[in-house]
C-alpha positions in Angstrom: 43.6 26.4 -3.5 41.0 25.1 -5.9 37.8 26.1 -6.7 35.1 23.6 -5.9 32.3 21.9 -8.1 29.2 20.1 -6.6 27.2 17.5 -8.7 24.8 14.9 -7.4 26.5 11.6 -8.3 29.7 10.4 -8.3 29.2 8.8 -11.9 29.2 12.6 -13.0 31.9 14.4 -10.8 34.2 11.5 -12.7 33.3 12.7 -16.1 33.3 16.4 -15.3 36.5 16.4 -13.4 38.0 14.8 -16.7 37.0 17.9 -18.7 38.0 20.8 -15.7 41.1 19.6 -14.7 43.3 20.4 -12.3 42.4 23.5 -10.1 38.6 22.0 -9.6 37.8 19.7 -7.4 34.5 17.8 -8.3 32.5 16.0 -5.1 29.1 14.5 -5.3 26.1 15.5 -3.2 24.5 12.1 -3.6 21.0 13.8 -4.4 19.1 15.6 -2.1 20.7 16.9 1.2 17.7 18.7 3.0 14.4 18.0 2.8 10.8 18.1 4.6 10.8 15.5 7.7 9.2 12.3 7.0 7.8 12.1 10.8 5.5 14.9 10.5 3.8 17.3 8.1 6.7 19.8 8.0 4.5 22.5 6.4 3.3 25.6 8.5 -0.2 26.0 7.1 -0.8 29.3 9.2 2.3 30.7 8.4 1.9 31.1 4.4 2.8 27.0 4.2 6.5 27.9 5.4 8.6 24.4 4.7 10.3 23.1 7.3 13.3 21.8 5.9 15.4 19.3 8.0 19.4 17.5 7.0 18.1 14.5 5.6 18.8 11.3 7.6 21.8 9.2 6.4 23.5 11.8 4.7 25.8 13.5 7.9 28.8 12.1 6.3 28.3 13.7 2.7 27.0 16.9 4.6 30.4 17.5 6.7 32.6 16.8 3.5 30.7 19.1 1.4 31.2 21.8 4.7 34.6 20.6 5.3 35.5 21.1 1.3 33.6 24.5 0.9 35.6 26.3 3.7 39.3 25.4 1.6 38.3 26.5 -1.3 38.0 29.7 -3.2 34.6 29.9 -4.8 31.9 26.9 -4.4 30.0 25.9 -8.0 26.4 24.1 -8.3 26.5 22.2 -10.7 23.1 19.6 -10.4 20.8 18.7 -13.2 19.3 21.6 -15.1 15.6 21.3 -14.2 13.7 22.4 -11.1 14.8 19.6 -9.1 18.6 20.0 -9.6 17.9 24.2 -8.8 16.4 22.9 -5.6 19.2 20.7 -4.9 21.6 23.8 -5.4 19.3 25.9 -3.4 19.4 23.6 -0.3 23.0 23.2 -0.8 23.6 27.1 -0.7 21.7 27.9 2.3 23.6 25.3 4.0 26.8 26.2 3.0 25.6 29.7 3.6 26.9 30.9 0.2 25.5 34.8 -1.1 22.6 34.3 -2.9 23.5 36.9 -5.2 26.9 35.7 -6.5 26.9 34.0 -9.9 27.4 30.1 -8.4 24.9 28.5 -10.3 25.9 26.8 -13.6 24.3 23.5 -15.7 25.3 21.2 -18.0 22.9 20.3 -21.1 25.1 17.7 -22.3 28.3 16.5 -20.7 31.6 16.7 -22.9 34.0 19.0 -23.2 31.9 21.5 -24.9 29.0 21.5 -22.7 31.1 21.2 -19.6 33.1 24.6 -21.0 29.8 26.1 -21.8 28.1 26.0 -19.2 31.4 27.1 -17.2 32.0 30.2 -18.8 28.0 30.8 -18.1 27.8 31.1 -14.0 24.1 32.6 -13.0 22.6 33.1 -9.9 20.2 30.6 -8.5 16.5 31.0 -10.0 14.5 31.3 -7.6 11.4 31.2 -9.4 12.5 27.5 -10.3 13.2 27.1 -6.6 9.9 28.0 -5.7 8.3 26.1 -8.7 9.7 22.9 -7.1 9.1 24.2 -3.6 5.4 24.7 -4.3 4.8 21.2 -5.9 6.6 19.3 -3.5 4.2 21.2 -0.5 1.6 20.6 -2.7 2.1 17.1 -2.4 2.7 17.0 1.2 0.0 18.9 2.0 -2.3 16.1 -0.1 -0.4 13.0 1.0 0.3 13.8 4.5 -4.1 14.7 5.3 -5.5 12.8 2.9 -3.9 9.8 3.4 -5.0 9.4 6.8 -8.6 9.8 5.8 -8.2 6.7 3.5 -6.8 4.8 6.3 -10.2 5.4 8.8 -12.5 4.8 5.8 -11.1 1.5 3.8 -7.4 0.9 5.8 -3.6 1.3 7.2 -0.6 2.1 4.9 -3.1 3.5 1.3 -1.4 6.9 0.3 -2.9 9.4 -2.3 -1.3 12.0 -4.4 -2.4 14.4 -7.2 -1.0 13.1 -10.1 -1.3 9.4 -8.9 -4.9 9.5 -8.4 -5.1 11.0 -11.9 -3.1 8.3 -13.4 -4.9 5.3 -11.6 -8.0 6.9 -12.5 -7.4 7.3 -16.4 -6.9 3.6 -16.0 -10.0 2.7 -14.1 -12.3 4.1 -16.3 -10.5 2.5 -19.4 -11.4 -1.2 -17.3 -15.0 0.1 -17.1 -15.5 1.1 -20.5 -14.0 -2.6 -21.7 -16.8 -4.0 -19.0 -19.2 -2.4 -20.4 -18.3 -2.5 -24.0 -20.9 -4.8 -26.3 -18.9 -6.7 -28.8 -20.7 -6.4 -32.2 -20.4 -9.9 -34.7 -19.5 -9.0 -38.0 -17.7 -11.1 -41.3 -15.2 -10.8 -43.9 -14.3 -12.2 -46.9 -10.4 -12.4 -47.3 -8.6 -14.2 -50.3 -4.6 -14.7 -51.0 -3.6 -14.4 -54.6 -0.4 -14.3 -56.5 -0.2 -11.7 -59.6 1.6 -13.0 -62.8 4.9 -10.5 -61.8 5.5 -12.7 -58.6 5.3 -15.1 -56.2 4.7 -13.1 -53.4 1.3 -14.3 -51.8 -0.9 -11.0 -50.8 -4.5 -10.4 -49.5 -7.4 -8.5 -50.7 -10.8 -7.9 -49.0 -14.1 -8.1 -50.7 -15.7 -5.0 -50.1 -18.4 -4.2 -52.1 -21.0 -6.4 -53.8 -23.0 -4.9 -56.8 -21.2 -1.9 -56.6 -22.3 -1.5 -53.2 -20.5 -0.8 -49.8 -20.5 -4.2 -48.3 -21.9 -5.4 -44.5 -22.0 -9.1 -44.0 -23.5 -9.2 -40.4 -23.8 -13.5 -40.1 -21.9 -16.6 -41.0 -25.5 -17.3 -43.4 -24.1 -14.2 -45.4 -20.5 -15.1 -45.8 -21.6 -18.3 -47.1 -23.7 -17.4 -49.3 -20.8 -14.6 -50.8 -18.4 -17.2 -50.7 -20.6 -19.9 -53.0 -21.3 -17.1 -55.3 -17.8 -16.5 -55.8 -17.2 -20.0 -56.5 -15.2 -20.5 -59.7 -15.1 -16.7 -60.6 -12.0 -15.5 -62.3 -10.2 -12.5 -60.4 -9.0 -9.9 -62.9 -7.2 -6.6 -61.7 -9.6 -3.7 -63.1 -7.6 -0.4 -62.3 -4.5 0.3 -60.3 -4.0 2.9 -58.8 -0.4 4.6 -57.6 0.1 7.8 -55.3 4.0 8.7 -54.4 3.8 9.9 -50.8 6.4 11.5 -48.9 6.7 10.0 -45.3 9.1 12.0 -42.8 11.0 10.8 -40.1 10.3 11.5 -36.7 11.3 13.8 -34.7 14.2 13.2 -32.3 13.1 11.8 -28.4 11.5 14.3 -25.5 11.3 12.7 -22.2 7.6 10.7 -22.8 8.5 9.7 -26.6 11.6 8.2 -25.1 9.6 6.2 -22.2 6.7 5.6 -25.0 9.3 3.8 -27.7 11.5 2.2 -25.3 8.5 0.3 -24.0 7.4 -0.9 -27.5 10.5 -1.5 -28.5 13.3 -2.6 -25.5 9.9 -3.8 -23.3 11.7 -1.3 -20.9 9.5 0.4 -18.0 9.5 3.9 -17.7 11.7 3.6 -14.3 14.3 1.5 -16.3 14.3 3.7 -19.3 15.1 7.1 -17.3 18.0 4.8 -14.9 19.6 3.8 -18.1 19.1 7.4 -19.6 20.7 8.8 -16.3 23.5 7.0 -16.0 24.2 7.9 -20.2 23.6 11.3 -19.7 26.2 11.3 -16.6 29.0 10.0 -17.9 30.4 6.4 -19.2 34.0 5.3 -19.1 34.2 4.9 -23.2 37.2 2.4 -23.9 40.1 4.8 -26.5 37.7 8.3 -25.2 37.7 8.0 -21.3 34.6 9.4 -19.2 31.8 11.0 -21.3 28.4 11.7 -20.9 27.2 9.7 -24.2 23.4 11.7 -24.3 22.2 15.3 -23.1 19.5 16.1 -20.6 17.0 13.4 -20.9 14.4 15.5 -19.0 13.2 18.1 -21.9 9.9 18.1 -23.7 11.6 20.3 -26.1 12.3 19.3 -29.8 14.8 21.8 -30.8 18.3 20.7 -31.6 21.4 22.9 -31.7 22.8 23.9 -35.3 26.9 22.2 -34.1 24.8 19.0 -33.4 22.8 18.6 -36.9 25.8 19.2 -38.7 27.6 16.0 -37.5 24.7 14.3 -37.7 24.6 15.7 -41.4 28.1 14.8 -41.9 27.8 11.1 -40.6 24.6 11.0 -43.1 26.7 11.9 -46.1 29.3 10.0 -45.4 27.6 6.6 -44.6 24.8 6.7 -46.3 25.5 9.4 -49.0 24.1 13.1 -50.9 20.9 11.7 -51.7 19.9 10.9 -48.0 20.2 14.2 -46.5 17.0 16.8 -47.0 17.4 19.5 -48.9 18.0 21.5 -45.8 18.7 20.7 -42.2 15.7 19.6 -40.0 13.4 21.6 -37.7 10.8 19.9 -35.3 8.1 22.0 -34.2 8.0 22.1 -29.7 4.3 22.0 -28.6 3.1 25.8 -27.6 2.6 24.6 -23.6 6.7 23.1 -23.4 9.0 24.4 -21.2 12.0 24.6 -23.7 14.3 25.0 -21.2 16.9 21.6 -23.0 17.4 20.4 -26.0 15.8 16.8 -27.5 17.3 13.8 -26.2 20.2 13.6 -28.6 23.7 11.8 -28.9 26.2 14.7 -27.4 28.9 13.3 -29.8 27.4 11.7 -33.0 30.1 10.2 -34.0 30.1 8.1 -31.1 28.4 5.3 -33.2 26.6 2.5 -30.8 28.7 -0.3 -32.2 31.9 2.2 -31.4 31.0 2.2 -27.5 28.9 -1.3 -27.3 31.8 -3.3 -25.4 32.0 0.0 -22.7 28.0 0.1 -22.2 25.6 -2.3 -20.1 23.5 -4.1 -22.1 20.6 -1.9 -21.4 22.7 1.0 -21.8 23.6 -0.2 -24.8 20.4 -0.9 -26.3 18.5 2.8 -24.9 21.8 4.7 -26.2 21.3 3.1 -29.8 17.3 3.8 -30.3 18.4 7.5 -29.3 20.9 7.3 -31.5 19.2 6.3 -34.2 16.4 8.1 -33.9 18.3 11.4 -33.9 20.2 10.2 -36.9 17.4 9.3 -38.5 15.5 12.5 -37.6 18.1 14.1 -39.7 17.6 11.9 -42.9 15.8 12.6 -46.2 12.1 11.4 -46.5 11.3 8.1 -47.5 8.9 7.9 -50.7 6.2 5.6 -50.8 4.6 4.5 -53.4 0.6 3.8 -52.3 -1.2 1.0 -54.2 -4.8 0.5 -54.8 -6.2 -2.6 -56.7 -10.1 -3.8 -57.8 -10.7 -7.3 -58.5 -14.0 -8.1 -59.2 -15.3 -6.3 -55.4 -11.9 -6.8 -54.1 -9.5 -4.9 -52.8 -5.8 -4.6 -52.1 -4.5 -1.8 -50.2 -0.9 -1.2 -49.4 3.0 0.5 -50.7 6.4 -0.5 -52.6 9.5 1.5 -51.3 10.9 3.9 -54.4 13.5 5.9 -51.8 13.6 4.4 -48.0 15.5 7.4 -46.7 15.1 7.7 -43.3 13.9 4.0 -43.3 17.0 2.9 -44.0 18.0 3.2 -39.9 14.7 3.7 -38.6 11.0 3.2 -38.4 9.1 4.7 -35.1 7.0 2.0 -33.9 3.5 2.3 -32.5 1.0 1.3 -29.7 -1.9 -0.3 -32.4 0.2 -1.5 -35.4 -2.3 -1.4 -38.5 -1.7 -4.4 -40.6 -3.7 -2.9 -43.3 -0.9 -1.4 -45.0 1.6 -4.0 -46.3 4.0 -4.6 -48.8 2.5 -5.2 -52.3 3.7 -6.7 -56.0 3.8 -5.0 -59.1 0.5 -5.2 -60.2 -1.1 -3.9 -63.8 -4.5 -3.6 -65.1 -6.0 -6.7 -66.6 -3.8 -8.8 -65.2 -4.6 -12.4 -64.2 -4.4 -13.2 -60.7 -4.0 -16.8 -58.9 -6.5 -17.6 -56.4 -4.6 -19.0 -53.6 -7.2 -19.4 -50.7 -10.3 -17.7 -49.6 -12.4 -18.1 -46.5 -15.4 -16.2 -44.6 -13.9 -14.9 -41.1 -16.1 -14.0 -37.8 -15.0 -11.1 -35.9 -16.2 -9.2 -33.4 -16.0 -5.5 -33.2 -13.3 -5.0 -30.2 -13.2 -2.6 -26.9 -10.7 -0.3 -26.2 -7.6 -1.7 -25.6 -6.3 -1.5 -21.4 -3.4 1.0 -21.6 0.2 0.0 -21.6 2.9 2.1 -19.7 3.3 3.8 -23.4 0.2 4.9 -24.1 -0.3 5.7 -20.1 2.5 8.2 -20.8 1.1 9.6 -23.7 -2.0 9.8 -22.3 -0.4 12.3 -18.9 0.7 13.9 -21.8 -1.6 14.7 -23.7 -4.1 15.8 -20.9 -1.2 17.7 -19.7 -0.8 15.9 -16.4 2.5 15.8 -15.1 6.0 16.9 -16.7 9.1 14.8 -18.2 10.7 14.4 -14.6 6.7 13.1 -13.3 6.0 10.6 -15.4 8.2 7.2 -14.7 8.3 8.5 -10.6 3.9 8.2 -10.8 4.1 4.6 -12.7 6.5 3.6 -10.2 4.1 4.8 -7.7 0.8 3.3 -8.7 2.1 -0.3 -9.3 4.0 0.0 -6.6 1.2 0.7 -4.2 -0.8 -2.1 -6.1 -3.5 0.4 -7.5 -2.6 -0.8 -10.6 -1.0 -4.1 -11.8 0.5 -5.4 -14.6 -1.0 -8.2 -16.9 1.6 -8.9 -19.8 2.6 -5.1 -20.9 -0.9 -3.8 -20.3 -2.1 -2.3 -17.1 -5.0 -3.5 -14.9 -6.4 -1.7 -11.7 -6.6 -3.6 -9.0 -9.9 -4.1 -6.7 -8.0 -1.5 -4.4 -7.6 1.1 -7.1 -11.0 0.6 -8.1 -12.1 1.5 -4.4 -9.8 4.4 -3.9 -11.1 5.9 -7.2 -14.4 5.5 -6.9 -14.2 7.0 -3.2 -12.0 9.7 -4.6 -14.6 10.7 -7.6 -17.4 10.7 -4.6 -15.9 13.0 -2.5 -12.6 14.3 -3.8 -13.6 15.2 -7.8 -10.8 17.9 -7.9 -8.8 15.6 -7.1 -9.1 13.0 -9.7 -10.1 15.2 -12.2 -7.8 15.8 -15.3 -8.3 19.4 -16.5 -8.2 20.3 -12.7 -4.7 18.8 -12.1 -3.6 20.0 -15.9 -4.5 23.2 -14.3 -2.1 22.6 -11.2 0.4 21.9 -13.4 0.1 25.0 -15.9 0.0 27.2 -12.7 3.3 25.7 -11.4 4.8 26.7 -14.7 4.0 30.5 -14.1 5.7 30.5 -11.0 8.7 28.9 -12.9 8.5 32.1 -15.3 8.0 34.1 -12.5 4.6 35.3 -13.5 2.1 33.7 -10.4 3.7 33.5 -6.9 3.8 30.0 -5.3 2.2 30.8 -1.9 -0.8 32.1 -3.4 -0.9 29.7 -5.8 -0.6 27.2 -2.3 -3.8 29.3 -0.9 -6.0 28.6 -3.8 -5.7 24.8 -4.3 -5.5 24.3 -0.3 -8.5 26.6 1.0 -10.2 25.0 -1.2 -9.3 21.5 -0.4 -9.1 21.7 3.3 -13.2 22.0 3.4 -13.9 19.4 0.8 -11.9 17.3 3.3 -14.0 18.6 5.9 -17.4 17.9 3.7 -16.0 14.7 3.3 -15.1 13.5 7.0 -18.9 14.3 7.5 -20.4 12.5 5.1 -18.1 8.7 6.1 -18.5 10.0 10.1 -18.5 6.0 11.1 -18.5 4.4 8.0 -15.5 2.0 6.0 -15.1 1.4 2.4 -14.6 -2.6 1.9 -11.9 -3.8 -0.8 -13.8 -7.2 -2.0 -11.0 -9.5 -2.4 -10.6 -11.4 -5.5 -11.4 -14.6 -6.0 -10.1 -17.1 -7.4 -10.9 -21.0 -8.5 -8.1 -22.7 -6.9 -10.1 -24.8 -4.1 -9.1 -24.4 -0.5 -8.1 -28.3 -0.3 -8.6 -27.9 3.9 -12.3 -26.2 4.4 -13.6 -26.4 -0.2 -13.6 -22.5 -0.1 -12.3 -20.8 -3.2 -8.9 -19.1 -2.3 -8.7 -15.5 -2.6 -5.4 -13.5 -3.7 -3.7 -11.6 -0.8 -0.3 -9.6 -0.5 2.5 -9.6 1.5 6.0 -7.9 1.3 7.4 -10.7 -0.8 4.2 -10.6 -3.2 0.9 -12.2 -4.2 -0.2 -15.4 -2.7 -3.2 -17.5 -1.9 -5.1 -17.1 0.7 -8.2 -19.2 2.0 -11.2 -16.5 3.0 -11.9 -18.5 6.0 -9.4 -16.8 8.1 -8.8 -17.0 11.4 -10.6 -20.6 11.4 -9.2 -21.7 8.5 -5.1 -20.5 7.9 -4.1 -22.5 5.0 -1.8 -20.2 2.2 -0.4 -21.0 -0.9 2.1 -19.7 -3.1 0.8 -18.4 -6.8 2.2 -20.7 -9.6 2.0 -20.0 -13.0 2.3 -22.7 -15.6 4.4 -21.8 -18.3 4.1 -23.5 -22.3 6.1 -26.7 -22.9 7.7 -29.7 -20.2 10.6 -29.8 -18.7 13.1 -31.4 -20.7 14.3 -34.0 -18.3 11.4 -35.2 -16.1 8.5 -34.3 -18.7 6.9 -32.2 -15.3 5.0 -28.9 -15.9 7.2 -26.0 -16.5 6.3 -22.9 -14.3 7.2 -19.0 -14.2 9.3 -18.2 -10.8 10.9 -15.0 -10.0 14.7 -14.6 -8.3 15.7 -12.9 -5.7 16.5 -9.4 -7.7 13.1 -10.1 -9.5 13.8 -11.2 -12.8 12.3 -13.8 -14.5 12.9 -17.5 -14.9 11.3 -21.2 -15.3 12.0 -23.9 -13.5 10.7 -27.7 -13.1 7.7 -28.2 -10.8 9.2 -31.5 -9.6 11.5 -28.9 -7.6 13.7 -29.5 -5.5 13.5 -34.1 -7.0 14.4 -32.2 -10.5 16.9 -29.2 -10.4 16.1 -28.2 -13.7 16.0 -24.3 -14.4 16.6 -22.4 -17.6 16.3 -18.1 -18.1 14.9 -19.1 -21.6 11.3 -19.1 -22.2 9.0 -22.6 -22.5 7.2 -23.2 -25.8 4.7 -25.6 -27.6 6.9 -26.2 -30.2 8.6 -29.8 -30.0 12.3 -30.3 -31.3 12.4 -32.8 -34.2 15.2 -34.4 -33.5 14.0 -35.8 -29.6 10.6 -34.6 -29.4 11.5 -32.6 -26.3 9.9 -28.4 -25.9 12.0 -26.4 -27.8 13.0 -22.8 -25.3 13.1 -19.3 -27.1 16.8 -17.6 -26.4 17.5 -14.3 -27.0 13.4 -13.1 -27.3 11.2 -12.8 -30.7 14.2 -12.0 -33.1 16.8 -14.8 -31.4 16.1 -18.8 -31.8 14.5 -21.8 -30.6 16.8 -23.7 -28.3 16.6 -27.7 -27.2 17.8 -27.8 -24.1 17.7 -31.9 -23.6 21.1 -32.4 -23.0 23.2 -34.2 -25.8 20.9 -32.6 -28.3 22.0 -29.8 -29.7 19.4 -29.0 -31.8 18.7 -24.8 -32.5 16.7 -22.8 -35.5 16.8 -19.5 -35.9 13.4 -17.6 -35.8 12.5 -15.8 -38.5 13.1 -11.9 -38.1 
């Protein structure tokens, strides 16, 4: 007989039964086995909020193997993801099998390879019940919210809304960013802005006039630039003083679970949901061509920024063997973890450094491929020597240019983290000297307008749950997912926009639910949730105070809407109704927006959404527009569909090809190349990188 090892997926029973070997036997629980009923609450709220747990629907076939398996062995091991929800999963799984709660069954893998799979075998604990009960308590929590308030939103605006506590956090944060762009004042103000070329070089770089007189300068109107701009007519632009600071710029610290989400958006354009699948499926285990199955990344749930000492050396050793001595620190790095993290994992690391991306490209999916690289290199990086910079400061006449040269690039050698408002300021400058002579290649008076607050992208979304402490590293892809896909919220490009129904739902939410929706309340939630993890508050209590509390401001509420509905105005747009001359109105279905005339039931006419995409089509000359396939992704195809066939995955620009005066398509995104996809052309030009 054998002794038996339960995971969640398949992917990882592969790659740990590789590592145990024969006299295990590795099976797959395929997630969650029991959970609260969907048909009804599933809570006793008079009985201390006792969960009714039920065998989850679907899953008879995986629960009778997992019984069948359990009775031949000798001893039964849980072996789910180390975080609250993979203790629950164990939990569930023990009570089912009816195993003793007391016997040392439980065991977790940070990383999976041979040395985290050994680890954490030779380490059997019991079950932590206070982790249980953390998970236990939020997911009541939840119910208890979603399964009463809910309902109330469907009497008072209508059928199928839903409302959580972190989700009505999140679509709030993003409603009052819309409002304070609405009622933002844009403020006109000009610049002065020259190109010149210093005697040393070639190299064309700009300078700002910013003080006249030897005073700060303000040039509020175009009458003001102009008048500047004639009395620098004909000057002569002479470099006064230069001035050079070496600054030491360090690398950042490897990825937590939001820093991962937060780069891989700016980066890979990856939503958070696609960034934790890929992560998942890396940290469970890929067949590596010449290494077999191995989990390429550890835990990607951790907002912990510690790193073991076995893992810095390799990454020291690849350093100094790559890049050489002078481009390791003086002594191995340390990131400082935030007081309020759990700490339970490590930072979102490579489990086997040497495991270069180009060494397992050909065994990864592409967006494997690219997410196992930026952690890669990140942690590499991480463990790299600072860069020094060398910061330059120079006065020409009132002018000044502000920006670095590169002495050492260190860390900058593999990576740079990017950010959510790149500053342009700073920018590569020439060897400049006092008293020099410099050309004056343009100048020009620019209006600009002071700008609002930008909408927030699913980055900065992230950071902001963060930072407010809403939500933990397993929360916040699940609550994006969420809010879009409950169209509260809707994206426009990368950013996020609330939608008229997000707007109603939070405004009727602040009104009678503030608790709710408010920030430092649900930051509160979350901080309590953590003491019952450390065993330090006890979860039904914890249940009493946020529920007593809640149940009569649900009450208060019904009171005050007794007979009255919330409208969701619908929005408008200027695409003519061509049967009735009513403006259409946007509408969802299943499949999607579409057009809708606001004269239903007398007048029925619909129409799809087209969006017009850059350039023609290259063999009809028709409009190109944006369409979506069946799995969702994006694609352009001829409007003269289905008289011209013409489709393409590339993307439509202005840009004309100059050999048949056809649009030119961009392949492979910013960094690939313009394409002419005439046929018999041929013609293709790399972009510049």
């Amino acid at each position: 007989m054998s002794d038996l090892v339960i995971v969640e997926s398949p992917a990882k029973a592969k790659t740990i039964q590789k590592y145990l070997g024969p006299g295990y036997e590795v099976i797959a629980s395929m997630g969650h086995v029991r959970d609260l009923p969907k048909s009804k609450m599933g809570v006793d709220k008079d009985n201390d909020f006792k969960p009714q747990y039920t065998d989850m629907k679907g899953k008879e076939d995986v629960i009778r193997e997992l019984k069948k398996r359990a009775k031949k062995c000798d001893k039964v091991y849980l072996a789910t993801d180390p975080d609250r929800e993979g203790e629950a999963i164990s939990w569930h799984i023990a009570q089912m099998l009816k195993l003793d709660m007391n016997e040392n069954n439980r065991v977790a893998f940070n990383e999976i390879t041979k040395t985290g799979v050994k680890n954490g075998m030779s380490n059997p604990h019991k079950i932590d019940v206070d982790l249980v009960n953390a998970q236990q308590a939020r997911r009541i929590l939840d119910r208890l919210v979603g399964y009463e308030l809910s309902p109330f939103l469907w009497k008072k605006v209508k059928r199928g809304l839903s409302a959580g506590r972190v989700q009505s956090v999140a679509v709030r944060l993003v409603v009052d960013r819309e409002n304070e762009i609405r009622a933002f004042v844009p403020k006109e103000y000009w610049s002065i802005d020259a190109k010149f070329t210093a005697p040393s070089s070639r190299k064309v770089f700009d300078a700002a006039l910013v003080a006249v007189d030897g005073e700060k300068l303000e040039i509020p109107n175009q009458a003001e630039a102009d008048g500047l701009l004639a009395r620098l007519e004909n000057a002569e632009y002479v470099v006064k003083s230069v001035k050079k600071r070496v600054t030491k710029k360090q690398p950042a610290p490897p990825f937590i679970t939001s820093t991962l989400q937060q780069e891989a958006s700016r980066k890979l354009s990856f939503s958070a949901k696609r960034t934790m699948k890929a992560a998942q499926e890396l940290y469970e285990g890929v067949d590596v061509q010449g290494v077999g199955a191995v989990g390429l990344i550890t835990y990607m749930r951790t907002d912990s920024l510690r790193i073991s000492d076995e893992a810095k050396k390799a990454a020291a050793d690849y350093i100094g063997t790559v890049y050489g001595k002078d481009y390791l620190p003086p002594e191995p790095r340390n990131f400082k973890t935030k007081s309020n993290a759990q700490d339970a994992h490590e930072a979102i690391r490579p489990s086997t450094p040497e495991l270069t991306p180009e060494r397992v490209k050909s065994s990864l999916s592409s967006d494997q491929y690219k997410l196992y690289k930026l952690i890669w290199e990140r942690f590499i990086a991480s463990q790299m020597a600072n860069a020094l910079l060398e910061d330059i400061e120079a006065k020409g006449c009132t002018f000044r240019a502000s920006g670095y040269s590169v002495k050492f690039d260190g860390f900058m050698a593999l990576y740079v983290e990017s950010s959510d408002s790149e500053d342009g300021s700073k920018k590569m400058l020439p060897e400049l000297k006092a008293e020099d002579k410099l050309k004056l290649k343009s100048i020009a008076g620019n209006q600009h307008f002071t700008q609002p607050p930008p909408r927030y992208t699913e980055a900065s979304l992230i950071k902001a749950l963060e930072e407010n402490g809403i939500g933990r590293p397993s929360t916040y892809a699940p609550t994006i997912t969420t809010i879009t896909s409950r169209r509260y919220v809707e994206h426009e490009g990368k950013a996020l926009k609330p939608t008229n129904l997000g707007e109603v739902i939070t405004e009727l939410m602040k009104d009678h639910f503030k608790k709710i929706v408010d920030a430092k309340f649900t930051a509160e939630m979350e901080n309590n949730l953590d003491e019952v993890e450390h065993g330090e508050k006890n979860w039904v209590s914890t249940l009493h105070e946020f529920y007593d509390d809640f149940s009569q401001t649900l009450k208060k509420a019904e009171e005050a809407m007794d007979g009255k509905r919330v409208k969701v105005p619908d929005e408008e747009t200027d695409v003519v109704c061509e049967l009735c001359g009513r403006n259409m109105v946007i509408k969802y279905s299943k499949f999607g927006k579409f057009l809708a005339c606001p004269g239903f039931p007398e007048c029925k006419n619909t129409k799809k959404i087209v969006t017009e995409a850059d350039g023609n089509c290259p063999r009809c000359g028709k409009k190109m527009l944006l369409k979506k396939s069946k799995k969702g992704r994006s694609f352009y195809g001829c409007e003269g569909f289905p008289d011209c066939s013409f489709m393409t995955w590339n993307v439509p620009t202005k840009e004309i090809c100059p050999q048949c005066g056809k649009s030119l398509f961009m392949k492979g995104g910013k960094s690939g190349k313009l394409v002419c996809e005439n046929e018999g052309c041929g013609y293709e030009r790399e972009l510049k990188k």
